[in-house]
N, CA, C and O atoms as a DFTB+ gen file, in Angstrom:
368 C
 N C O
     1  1      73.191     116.502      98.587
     2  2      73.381     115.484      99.607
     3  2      74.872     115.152      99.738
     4  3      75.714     115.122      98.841
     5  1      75.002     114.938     100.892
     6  2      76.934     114.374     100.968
     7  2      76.598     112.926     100.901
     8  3      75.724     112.175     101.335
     9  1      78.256     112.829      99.770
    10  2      78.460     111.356      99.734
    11  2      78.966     110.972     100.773
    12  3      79.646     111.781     101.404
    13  1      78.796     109.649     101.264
    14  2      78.954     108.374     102.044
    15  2      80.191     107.521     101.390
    16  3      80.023     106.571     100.626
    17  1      81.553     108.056     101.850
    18  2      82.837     107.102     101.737
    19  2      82.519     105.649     102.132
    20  3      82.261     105.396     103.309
    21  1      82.527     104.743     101.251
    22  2      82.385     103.135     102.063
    23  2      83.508     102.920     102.845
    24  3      84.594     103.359     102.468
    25  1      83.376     102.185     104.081
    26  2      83.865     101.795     105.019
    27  2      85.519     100.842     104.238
    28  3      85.402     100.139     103.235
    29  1      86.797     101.032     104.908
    30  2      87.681     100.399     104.085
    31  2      87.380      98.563     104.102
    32  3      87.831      97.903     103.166
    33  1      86.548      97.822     105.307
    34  2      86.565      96.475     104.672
    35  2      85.800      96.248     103.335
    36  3      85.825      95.149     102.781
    37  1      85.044      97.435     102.773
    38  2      84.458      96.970     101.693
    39  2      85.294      97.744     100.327
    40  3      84.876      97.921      99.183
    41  1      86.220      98.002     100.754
    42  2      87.357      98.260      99.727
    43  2      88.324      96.932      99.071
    44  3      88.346      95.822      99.601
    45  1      89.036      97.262      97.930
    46  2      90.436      96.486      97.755
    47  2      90.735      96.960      96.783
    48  3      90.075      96.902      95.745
    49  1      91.839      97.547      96.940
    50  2      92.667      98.755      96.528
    51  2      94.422      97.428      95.409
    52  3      95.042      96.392      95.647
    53  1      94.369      98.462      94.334
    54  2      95.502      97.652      93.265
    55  2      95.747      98.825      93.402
    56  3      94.894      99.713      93.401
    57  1      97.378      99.038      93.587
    58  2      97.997      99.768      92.924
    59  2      99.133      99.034      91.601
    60  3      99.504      97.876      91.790
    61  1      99.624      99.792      90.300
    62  2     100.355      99.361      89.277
    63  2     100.727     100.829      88.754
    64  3     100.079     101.809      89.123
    65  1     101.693     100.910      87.968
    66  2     101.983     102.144      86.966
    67  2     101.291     102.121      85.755
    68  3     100.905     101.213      85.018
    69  1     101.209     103.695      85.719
    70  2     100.441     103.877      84.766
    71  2     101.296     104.045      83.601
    72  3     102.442     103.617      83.467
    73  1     100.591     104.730      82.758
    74  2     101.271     104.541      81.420
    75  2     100.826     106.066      80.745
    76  3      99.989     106.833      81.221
    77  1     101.619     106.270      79.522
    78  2     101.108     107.442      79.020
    79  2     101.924     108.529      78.887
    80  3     102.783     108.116      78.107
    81  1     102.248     109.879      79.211
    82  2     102.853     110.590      78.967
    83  2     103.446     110.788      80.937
    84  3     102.798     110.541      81.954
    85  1     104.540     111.188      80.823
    86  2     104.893     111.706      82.330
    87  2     106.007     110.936      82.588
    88  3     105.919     110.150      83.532
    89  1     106.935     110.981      82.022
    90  2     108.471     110.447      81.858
    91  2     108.973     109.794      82.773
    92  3     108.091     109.467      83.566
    93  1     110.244     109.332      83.149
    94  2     110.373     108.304      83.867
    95  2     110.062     107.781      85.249
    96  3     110.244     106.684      85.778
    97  1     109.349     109.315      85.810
    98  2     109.029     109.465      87.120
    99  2     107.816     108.653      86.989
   100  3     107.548     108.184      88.095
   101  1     107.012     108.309      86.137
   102  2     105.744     107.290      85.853
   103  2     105.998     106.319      85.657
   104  3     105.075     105.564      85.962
   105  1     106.972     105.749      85.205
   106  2     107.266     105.004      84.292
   107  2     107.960     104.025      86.083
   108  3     107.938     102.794      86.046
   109  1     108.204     104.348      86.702
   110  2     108.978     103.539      87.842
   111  2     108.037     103.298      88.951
   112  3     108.046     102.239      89.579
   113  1     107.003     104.536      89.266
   114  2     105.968     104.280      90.232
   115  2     105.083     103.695      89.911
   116  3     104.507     103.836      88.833
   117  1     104.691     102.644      91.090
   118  2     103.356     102.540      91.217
   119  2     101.956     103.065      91.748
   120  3     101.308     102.540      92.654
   121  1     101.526     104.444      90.866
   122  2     100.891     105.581      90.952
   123  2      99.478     105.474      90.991
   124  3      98.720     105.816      91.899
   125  1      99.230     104.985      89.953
   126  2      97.668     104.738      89.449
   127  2      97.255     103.372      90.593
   128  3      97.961     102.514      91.124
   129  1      95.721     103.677      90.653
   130  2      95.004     102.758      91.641
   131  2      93.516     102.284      91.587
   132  3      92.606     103.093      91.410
   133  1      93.403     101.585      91.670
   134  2      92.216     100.192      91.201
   135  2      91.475     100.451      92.168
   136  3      92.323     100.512      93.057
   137  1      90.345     100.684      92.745
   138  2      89.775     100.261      93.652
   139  2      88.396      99.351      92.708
   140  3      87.927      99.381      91.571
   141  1      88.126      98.480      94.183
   142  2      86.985      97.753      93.831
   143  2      85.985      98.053      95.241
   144  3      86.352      98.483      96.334
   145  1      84.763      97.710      94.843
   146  2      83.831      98.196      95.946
   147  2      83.188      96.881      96.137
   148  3      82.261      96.536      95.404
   149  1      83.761      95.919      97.356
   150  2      83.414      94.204      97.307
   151  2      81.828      94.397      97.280
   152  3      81.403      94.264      96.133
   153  1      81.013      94.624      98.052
   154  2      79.709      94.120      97.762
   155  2      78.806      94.396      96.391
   156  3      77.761      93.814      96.101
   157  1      79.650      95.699      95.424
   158  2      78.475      95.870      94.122
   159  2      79.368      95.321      93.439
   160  3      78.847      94.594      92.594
   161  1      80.922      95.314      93.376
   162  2      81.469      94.600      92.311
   163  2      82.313      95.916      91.011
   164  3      83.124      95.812      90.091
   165  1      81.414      97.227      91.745
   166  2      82.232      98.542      91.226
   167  2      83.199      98.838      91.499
   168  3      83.581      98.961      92.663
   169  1      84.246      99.146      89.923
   170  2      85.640      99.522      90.011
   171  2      85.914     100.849      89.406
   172  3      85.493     101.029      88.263
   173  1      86.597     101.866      90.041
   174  2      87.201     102.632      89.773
   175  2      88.603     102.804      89.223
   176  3      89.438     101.991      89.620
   177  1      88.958     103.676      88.427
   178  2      90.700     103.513      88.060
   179  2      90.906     105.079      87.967
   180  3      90.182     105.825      87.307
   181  1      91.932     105.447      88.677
   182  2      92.615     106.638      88.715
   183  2      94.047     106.900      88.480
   184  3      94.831     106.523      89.350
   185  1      94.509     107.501      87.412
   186  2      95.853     107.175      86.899
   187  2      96.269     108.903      86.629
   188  3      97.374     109.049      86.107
   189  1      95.433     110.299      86.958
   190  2      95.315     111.233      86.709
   191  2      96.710     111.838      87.290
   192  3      97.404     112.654      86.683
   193  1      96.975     111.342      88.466
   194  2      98.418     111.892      89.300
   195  2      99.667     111.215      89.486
   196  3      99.674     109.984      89.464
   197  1     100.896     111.965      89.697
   198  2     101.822     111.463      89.660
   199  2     102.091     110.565      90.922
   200  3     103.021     109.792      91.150
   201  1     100.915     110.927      91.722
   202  2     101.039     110.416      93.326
   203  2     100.367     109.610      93.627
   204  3      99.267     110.033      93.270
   205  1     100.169     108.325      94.227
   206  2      99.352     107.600      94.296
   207  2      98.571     108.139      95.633
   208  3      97.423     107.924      95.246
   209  1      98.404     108.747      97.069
   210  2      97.769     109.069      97.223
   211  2      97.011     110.073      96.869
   212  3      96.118     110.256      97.697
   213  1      96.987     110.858      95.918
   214  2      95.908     111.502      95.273
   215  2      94.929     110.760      94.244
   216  3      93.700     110.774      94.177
   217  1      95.724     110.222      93.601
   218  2      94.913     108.870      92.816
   219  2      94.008     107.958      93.880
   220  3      92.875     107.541      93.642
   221  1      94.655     107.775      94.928
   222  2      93.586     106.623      95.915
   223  2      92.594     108.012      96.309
   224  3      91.459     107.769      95.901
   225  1      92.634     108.876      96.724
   226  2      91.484     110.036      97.303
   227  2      90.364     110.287      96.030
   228  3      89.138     110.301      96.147
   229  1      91.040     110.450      94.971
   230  2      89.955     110.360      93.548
   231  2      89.692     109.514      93.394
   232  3      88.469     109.660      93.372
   233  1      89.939     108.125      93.168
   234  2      89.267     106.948      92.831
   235  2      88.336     106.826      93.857
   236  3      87.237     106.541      93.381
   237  1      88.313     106.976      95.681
   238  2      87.342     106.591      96.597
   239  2      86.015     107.401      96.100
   240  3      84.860     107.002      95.952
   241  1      86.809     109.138      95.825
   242  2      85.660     109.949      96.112
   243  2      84.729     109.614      94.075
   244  3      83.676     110.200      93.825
   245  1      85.166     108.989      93.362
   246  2      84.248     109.067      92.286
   247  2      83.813     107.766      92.490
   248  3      82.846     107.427      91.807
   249  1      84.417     106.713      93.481
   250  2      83.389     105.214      93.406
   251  2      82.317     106.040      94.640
   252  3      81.098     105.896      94.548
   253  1      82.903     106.851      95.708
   254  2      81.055     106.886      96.543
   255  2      80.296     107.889      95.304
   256  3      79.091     107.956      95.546
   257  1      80.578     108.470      94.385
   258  2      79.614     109.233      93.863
   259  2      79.372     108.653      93.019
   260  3      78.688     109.425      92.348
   261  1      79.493     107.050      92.098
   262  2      79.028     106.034      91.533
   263  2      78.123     105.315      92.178
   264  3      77.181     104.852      91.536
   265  1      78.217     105.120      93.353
   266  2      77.280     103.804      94.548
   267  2      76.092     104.971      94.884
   268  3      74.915     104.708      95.130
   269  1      76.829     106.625      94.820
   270  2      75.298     107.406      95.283
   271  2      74.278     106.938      94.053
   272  3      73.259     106.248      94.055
   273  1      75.063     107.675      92.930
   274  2      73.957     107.156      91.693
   275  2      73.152     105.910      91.656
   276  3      72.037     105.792      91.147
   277  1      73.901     104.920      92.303
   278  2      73.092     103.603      91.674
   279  2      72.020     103.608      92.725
   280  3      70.821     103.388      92.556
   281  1      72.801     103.963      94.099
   282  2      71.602     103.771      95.003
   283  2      70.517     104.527      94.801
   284  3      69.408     104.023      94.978
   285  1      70.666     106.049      94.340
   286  2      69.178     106.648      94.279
   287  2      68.521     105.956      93.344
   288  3      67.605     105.339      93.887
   289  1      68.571     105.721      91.885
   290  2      67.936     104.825      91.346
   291  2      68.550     103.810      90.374
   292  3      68.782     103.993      89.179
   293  1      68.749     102.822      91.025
   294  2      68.814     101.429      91.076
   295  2      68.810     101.059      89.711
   296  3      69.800     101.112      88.981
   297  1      67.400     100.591      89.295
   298  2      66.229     100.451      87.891
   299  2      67.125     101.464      87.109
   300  3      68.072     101.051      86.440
   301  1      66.878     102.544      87.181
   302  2      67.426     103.231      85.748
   303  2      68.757     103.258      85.605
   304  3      69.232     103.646      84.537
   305  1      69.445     102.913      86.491
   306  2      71.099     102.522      86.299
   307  2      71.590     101.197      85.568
   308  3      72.502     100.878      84.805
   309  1      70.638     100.664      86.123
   310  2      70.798      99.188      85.666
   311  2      70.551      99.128      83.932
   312  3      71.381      98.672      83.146
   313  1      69.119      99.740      83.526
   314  2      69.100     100.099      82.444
   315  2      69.430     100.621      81.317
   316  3      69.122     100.326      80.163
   317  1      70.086     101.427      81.755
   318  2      71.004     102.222      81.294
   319  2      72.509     101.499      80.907
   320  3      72.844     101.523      79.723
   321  1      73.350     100.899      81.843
   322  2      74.281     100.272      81.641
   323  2      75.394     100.850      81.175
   324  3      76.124     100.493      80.250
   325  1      75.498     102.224      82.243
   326  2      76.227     102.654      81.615
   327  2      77.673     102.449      82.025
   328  3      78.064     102.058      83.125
   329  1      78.696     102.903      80.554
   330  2      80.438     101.951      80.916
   331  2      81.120     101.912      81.970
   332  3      82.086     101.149      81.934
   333  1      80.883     102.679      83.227
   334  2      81.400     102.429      84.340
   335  2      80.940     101.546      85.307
   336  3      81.617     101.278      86.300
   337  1      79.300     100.837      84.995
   338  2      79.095     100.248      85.374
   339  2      79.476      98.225      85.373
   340  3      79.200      97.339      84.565
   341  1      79.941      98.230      86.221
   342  2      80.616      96.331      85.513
   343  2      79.594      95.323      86.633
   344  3      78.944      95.548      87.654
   345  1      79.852      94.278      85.885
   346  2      79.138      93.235      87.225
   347  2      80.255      92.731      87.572
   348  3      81.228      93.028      86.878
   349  1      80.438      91.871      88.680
   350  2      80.705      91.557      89.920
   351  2      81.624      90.312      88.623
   352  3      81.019      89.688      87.751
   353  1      82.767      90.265      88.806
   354  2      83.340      88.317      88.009
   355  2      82.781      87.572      88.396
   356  3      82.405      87.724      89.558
   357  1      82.333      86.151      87.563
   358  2      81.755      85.549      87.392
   359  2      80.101      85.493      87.746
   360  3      79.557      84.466      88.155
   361  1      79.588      86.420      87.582
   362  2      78.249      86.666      87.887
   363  2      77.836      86.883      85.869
   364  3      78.598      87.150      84.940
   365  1      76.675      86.678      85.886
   366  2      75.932      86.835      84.608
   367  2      74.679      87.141      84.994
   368  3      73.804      87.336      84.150
């Protein structure tokens, strides 16, 4: 099945530098990128490239293939709990 990119109002995108190995050319950009997905409260982090638009194209394309998972089943995601999954701040 093809994933379904969410629409950008249900985005909000951080960019910051990353950290780690990749010398001063990392060390000055703000490369790595946050996305959040407003209505589930799912965040992605991509810090893999020196470029931040390649980091924003990987972070979108592994949060729609996170929202596919949850949407096909819901129940066993939830159950599961697994570490990429977060709730929404201040929700319990």
């Amino acid at each position: 099945s093809e994933l379904r990119i969410p629409p950008d109002e249900e985005l909000e995108f951080t960019f910051f530098r990353s950290s780690g190995p990749g010398g001063q050319k990392k060390n000055t950009t703000d490369s790595a990128v946050r996305v959040r997905h407003l209505p589930t409260g799912l965040v992605v982090v991509s810090t893999s490239s020196r470029s931040q638009f390649q980091n924003k194209q990987l972070a979108v394309l592994e949060l729609a293939r996170r929202l596919a998972v949850l949407h096909k089943d819901p129940e066993h995601v939830m159950q599961r709990d697994p570490p990429w999954f977060r709730a929404p701040e201040g929700s319990k």
